[in-house]
Structure formats: C-alpha cells, structure tokens
Short mmCIF file of the C-alpha atoms (twelve columns), coordinates in Angstrom:
data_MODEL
# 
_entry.id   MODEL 
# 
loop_
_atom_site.group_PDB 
_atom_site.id 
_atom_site.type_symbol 
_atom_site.label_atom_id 
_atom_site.label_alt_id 
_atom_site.label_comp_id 
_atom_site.label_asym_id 
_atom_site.label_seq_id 
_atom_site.Cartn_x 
_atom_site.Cartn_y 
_atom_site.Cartn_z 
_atom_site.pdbx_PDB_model_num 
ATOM 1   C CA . UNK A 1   -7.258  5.523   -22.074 1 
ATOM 2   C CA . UNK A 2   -8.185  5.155   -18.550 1 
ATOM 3   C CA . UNK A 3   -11.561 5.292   -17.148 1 
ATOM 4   C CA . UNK A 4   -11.381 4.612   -13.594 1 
ATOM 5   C CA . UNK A 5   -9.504  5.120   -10.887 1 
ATOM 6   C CA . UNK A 6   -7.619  2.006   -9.123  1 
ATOM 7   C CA . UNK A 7   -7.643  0.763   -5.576  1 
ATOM 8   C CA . UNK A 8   -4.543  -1.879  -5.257  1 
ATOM 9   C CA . UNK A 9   -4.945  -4.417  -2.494  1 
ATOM 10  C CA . UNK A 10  -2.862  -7.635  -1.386  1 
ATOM 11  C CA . UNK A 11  -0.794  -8.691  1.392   1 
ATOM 12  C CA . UNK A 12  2.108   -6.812  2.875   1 
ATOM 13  C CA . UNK A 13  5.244   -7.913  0.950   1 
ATOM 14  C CA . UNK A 14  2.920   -8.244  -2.360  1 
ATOM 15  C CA . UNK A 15  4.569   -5.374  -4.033  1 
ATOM 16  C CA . UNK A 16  1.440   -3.217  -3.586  1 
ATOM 17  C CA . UNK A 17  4.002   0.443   -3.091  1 
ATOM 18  C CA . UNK A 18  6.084   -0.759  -6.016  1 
ATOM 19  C CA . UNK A 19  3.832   -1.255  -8.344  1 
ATOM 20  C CA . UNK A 20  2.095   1.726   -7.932  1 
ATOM 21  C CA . UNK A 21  5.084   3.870   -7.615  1 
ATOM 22  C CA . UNK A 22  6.188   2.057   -11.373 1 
ATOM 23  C CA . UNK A 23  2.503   3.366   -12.719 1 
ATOM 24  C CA . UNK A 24  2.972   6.851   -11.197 1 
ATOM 25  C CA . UNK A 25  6.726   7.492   -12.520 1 
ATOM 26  C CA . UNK A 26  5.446   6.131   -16.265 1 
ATOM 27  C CA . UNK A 27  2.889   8.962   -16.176 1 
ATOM 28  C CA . UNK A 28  -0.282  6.758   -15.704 1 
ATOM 29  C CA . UNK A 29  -1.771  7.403   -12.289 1 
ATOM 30  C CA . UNK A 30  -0.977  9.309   -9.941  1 
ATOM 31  C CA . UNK A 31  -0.175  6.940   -5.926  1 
ATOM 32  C CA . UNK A 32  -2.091  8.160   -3.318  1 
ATOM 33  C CA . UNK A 33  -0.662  6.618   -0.639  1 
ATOM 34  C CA . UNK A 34  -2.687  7.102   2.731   1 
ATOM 35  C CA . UNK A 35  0.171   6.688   4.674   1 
ATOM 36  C CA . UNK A 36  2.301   9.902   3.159   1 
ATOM 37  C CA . UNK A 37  -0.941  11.448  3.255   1 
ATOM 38  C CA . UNK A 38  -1.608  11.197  7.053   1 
ATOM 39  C CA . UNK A 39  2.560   11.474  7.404   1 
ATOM 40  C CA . UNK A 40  1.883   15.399  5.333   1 
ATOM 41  C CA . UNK A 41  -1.163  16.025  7.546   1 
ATOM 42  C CA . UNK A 42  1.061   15.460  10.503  1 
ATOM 43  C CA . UNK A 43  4.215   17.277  9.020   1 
ATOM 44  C CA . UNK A 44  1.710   20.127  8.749   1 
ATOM 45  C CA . UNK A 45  0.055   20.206  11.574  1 
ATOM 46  C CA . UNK A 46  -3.155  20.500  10.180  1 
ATOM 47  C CA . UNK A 47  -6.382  19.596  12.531  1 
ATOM 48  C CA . UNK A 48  -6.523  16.103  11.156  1 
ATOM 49  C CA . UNK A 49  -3.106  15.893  11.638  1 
ATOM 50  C CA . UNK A 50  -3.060  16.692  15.114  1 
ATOM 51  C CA . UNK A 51  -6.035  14.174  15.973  1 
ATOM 52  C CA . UNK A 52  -4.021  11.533  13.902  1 
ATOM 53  C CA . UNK A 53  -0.560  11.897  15.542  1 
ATOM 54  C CA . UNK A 54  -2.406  11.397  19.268  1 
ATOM 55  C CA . UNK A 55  -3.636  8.117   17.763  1 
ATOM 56  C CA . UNK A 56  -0.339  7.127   16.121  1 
ATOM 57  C CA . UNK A 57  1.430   8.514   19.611  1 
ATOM 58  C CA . UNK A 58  -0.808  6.144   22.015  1 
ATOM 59  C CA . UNK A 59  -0.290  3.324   19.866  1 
ATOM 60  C CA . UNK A 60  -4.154  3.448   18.812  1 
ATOM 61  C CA . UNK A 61  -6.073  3.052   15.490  1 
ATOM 62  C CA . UNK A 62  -7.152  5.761   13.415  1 
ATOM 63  C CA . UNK A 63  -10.906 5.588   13.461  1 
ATOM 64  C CA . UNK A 64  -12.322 5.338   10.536  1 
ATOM 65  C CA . UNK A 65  -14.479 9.050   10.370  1 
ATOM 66  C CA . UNK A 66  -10.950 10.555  10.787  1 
ATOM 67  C CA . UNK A 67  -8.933  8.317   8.077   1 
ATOM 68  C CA . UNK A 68  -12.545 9.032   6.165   1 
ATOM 69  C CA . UNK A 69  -12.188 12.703  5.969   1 
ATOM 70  C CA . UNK A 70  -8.654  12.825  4.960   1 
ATOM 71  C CA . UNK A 71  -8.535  10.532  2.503   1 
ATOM 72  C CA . UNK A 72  -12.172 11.892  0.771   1 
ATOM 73  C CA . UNK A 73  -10.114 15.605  0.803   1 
ATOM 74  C CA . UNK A 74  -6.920  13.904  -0.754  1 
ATOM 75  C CA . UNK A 75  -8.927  12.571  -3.282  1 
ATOM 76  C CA . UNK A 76  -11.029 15.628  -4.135  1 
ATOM 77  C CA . UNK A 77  -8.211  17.176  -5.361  1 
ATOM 78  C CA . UNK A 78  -7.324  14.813  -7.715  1 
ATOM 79  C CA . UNK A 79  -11.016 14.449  -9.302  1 
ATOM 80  C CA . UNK A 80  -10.726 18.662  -9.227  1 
ATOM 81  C CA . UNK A 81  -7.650  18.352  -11.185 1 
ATOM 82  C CA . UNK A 82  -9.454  15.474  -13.919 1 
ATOM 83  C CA . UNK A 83  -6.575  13.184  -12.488 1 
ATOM 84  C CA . UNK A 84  -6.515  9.425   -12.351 1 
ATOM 85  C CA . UNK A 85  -5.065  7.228   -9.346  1 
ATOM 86  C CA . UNK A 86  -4.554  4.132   -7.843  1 
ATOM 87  C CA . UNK A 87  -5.230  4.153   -3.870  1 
ATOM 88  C CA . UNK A 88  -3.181  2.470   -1.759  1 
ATOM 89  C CA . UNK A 89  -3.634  1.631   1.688   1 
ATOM 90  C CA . UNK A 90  -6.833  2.314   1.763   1 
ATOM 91  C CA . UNK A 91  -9.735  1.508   2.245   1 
ATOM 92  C CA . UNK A 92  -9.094  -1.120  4.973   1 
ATOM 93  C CA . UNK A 93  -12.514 -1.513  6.658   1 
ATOM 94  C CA . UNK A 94  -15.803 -2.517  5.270   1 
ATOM 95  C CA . UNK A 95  -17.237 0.601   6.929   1 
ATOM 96  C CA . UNK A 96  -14.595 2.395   4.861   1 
ATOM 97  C CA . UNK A 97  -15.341 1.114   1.277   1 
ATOM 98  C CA . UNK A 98  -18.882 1.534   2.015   1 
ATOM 99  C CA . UNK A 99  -17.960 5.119   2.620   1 
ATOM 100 C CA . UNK A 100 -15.752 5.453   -0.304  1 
ATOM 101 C CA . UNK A 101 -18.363 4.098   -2.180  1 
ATOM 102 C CA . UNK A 102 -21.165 6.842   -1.353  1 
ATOM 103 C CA . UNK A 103 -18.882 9.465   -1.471  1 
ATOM 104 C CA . UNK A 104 -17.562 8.717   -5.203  1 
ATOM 105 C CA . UNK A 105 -19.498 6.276   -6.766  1 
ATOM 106 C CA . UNK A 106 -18.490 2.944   -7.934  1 
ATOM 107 C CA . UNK A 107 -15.800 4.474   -10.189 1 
ATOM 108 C CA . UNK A 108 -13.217 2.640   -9.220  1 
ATOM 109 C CA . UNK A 109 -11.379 -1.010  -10.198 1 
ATOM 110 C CA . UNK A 110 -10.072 -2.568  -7.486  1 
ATOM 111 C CA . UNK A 111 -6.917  -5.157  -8.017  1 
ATOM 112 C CA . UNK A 112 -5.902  -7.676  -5.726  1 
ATOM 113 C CA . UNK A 113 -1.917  -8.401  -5.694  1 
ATOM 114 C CA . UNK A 114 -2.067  -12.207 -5.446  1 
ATOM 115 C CA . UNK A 115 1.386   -13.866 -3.629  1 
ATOM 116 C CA . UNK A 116 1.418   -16.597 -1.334  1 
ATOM 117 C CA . UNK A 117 2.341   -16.435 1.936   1 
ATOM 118 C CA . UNK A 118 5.735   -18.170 1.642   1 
ATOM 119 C CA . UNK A 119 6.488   -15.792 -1.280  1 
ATOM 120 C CA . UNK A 120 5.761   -13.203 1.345   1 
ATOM 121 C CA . UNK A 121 7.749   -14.636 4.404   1 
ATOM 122 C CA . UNK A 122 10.933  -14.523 1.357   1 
ATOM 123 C CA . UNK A 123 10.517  -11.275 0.482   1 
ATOM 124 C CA . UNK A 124 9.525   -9.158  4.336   1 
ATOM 125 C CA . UNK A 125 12.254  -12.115 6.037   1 
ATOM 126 C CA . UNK A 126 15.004  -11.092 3.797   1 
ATOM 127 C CA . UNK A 127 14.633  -7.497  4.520   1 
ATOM 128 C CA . UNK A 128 17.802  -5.717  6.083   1 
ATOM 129 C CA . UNK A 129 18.197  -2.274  7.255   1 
ATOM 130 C CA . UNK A 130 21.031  0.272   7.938   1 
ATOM 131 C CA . UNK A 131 20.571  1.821   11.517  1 
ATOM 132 C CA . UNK A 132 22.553  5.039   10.626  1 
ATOM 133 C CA . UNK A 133 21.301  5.905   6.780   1 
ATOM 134 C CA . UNK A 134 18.050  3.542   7.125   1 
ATOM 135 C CA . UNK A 135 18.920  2.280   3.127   1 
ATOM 136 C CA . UNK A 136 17.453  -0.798  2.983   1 
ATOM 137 C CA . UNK A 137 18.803  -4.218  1.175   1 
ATOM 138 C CA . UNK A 138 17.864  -7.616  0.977   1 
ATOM 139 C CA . UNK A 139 19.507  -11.174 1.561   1 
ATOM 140 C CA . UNK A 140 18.120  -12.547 -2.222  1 
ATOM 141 C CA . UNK A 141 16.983  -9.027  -4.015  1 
ATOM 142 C CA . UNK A 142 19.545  -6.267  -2.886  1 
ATOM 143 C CA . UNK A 143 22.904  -7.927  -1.192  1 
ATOM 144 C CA . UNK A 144 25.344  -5.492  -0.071  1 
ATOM 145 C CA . UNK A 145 28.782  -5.184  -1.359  1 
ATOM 146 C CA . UNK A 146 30.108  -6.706  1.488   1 
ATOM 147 C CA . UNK A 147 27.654  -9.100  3.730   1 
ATOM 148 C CA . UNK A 148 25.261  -7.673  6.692   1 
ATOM 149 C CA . UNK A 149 27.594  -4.208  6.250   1 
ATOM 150 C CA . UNK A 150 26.066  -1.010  4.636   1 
ATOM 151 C CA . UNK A 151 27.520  -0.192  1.308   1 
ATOM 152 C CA . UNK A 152 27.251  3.605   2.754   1 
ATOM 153 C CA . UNK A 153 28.981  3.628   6.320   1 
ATOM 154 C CA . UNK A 154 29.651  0.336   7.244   1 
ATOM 155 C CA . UNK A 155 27.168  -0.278  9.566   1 
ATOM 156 C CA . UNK A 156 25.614  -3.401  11.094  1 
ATOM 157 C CA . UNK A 157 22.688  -4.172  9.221   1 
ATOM 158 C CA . UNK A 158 19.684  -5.143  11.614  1 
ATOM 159 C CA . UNK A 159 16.251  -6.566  10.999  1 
ATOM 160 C CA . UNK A 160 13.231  -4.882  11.705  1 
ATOM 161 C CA . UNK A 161 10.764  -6.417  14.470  1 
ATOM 162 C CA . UNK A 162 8.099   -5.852  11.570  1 
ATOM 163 C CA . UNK A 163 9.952   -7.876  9.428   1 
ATOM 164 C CA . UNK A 164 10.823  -10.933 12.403  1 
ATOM 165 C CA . UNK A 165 9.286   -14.074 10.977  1 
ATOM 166 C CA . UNK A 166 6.382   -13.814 13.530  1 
ATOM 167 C CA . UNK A 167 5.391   -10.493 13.422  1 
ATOM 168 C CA . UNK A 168 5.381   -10.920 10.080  1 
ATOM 169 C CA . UNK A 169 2.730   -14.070 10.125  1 
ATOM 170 C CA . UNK A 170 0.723   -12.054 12.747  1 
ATOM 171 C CA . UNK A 171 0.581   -9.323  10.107  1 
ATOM 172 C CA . UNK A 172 -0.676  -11.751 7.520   1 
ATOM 173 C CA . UNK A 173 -3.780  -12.985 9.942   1 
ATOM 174 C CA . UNK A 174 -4.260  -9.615  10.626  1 
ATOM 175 C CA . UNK A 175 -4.774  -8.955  6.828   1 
ATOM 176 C CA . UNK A 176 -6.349  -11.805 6.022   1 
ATOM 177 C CA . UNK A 177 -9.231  -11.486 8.986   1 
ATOM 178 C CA . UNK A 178 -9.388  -7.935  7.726   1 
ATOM 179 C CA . UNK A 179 -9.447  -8.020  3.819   1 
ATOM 180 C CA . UNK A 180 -12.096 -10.811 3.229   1 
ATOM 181 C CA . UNK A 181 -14.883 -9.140  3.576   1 
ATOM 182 C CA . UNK A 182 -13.611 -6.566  1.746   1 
ATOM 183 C CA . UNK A 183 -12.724 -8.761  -1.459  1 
ATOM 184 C CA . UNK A 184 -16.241 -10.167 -1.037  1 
ATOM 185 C CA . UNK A 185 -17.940 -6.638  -1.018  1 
ATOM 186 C CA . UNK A 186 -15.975 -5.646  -4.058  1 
ATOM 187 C CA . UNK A 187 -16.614 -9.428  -5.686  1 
ATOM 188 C CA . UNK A 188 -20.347 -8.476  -5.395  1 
ATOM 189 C CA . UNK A 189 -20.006 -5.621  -7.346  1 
ATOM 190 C CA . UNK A 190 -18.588 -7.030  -10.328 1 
ATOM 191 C CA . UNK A 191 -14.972 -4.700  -9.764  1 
ATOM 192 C CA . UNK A 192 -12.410 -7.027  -8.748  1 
ATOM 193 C CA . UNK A 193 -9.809  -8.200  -10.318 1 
ATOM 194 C CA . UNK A 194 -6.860  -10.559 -9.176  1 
ATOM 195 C CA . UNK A 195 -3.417  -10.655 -10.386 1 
ATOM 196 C CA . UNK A 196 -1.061  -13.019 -10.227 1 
ATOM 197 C CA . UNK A 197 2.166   -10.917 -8.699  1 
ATOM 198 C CA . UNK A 198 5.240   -13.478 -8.624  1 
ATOM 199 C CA . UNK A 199 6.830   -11.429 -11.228 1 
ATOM 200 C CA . UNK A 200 9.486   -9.196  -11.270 1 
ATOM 201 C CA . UNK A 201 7.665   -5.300  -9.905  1 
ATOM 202 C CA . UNK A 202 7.970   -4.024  -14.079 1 
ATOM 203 C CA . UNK A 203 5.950   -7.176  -15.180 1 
ATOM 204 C CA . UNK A 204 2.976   -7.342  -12.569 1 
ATOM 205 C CA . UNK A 205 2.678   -3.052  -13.403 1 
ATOM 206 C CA . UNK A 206 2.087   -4.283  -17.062 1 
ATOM 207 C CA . UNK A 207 -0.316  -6.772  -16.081 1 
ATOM 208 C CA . UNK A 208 -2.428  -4.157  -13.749 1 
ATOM 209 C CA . UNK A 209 -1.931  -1.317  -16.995 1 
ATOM 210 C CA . UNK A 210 -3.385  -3.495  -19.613 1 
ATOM 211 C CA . UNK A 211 -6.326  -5.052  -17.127 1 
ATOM 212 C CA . UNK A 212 -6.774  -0.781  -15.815 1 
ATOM 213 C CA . UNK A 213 -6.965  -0.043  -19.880 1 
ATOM 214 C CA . UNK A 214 -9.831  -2.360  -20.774 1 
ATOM 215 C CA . UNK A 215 -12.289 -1.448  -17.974 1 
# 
C-alpha cells in the first residue's frame, strides 16, 4: 500500500520521465508531469495558459505564483479523486516547495535519481533525432537499422542543441545551483531519499516502488 505521494528529482538524463512513466503504466501512481500540464493549459487556452505561453514565447521563466497555481489545481484533482502520484518537474524553487508544502502538508516522499555526470553526458550526448518524424534513437541505447538514417523515412538524424555537449554541462550547473537547496530543505525534514539510478529504467522503478511501499 502506498501512503504518500512522490516527488522524483535528479539531473536531466537521470531517467526521472522514465521511471515515472514505468510506475504509472504498472498501475501505481499516476505522473504528473508539469510540463504536459502547462503544454494542456496552453493547448486549451485556458487563462493560465495564456499567461504561460507569453512567458514560454519571450523566452522568459514562469514565475513561480503562476507555475504555483497550476500545479496546486492539477494536483487537487488527484487528492479529489483519492489518487496517488509522483510529481515530476516540479517543484524547482525553494519558494516553490515551501509553497507545496503549506498547501498539502508534508505528505509527500521525495526521491532523488542519483547518476553522475559522465553517466549523464553518455546518455543526453548520444541522443539522435529524426527532423521529419522527430522519433528519437540513441548511439549506445537505440541504434538505427542503418547508421545516423531514420528507420522511418530515411532521414538525416541531427542532434539537438539541448543535447550539444555544452549545453548539456550548462544544464547540469544550472541544476545543480538550483536543486541544493532544495535537497537540503527536504533533508531537514526527514523525506528524502536517494537512489542509486545506473540501472536499466525497470530496475531503478523497483527500487523507488519498494522504498515508496515502506514509508
């Protein structure tokens, strides 16, 4: 049985989507993703939505009261419905768990995706996408039939500038500078865990289960 809900944290590459998306498909916990939620909110054109997409438009970031609000209505639902989830992306800021935490409680166990960074420089650097279909493959993890050609229409595979060897180290300082105080706030309060994630997706989505289980 599961008591809490989960917020799932680590760097990007860490396998943070994947591992939620394995707990939601086996029926766990539902993945609230914050960014399909502000993608829906856009889609929809809801108020939010409209303040978001000038921020996302101009380049800007979302301020927090605005990211805030969504996210607290997403997750209404789910405690409406008695449902259980794992939150991902979110929160980011100090200002943000500090809000999370007065508008919910300290129901939550928070799990920290533990890779190092040349693990993480492997995984984003050997990214590859299709231009036409977007499908994405990888040089190690998910070669194409036939090399740097899309199994689908042939096309030139490309890299992404997010996933260029220094964008991707700027991303990790970014993270880093970001998410410390953040694993310190929830170190303080006794609801951190960290788990080692150099296993395959299935295996580090066991790990989280059985440590979710227990608390």
């Amino acid at each position: 049985m599961i008591n809490k809900n989960v917020i799932i944290m680590g760097m990007p590459g860490a396998g943070k989507g994947t591992v939620a998306g394995i707990l939601k498909q086996n029926g766990t916990l539902t993945h609230l993703s914050t960014g399909e939620i502000f993608r829906s909110e856009i889609k929809n054109k809801t108020e939010l939505g409209l303040k978001v997409q000038e921020y996302v438009t101009s380049g800007g970031y979302v301020p927090d009261e605005i990211t805030n609000q969504i996210v607290k209505n997403a997750i209404t639902k789910f405690i409406e419905k008695g449902e259980r989830f794992i939150l991902d992306g979110y929160p980011r800021t100090l200002a943000q768990a500090e809000f999370l935490r007065d508008t919910f409680g300290d129901n939550f166990i928070v799990i920290e995706l533990k890779v190092s960074k040349e693990v993480v420089l492997e995984r984003l650097g050997g990214r590859r996408t299709c231009p036409t279909c977007q499908t994405g493959y990888h040089v190690l993890f998910k070669k194409p039939q036939v090399e740097n050609k899309c199994d689908l229409d042939s096309s030139e595979l490309f890299i992404r500038e997010d996933d260029k060897a220094e964008k991707i180290t700027n991303r990790l300082e970014i993270y880093e500078e970001q998410t410390k105080p953040l694993l310190d706030f929830y170190k303080s309060q006794n609801a951190l865990v960290t788990v080692e994630a150099l296993e395959a997706p299935n295996k580090v989505a066991e790990k989280v289960l059985e440590i979710i289980q227990k608390n």
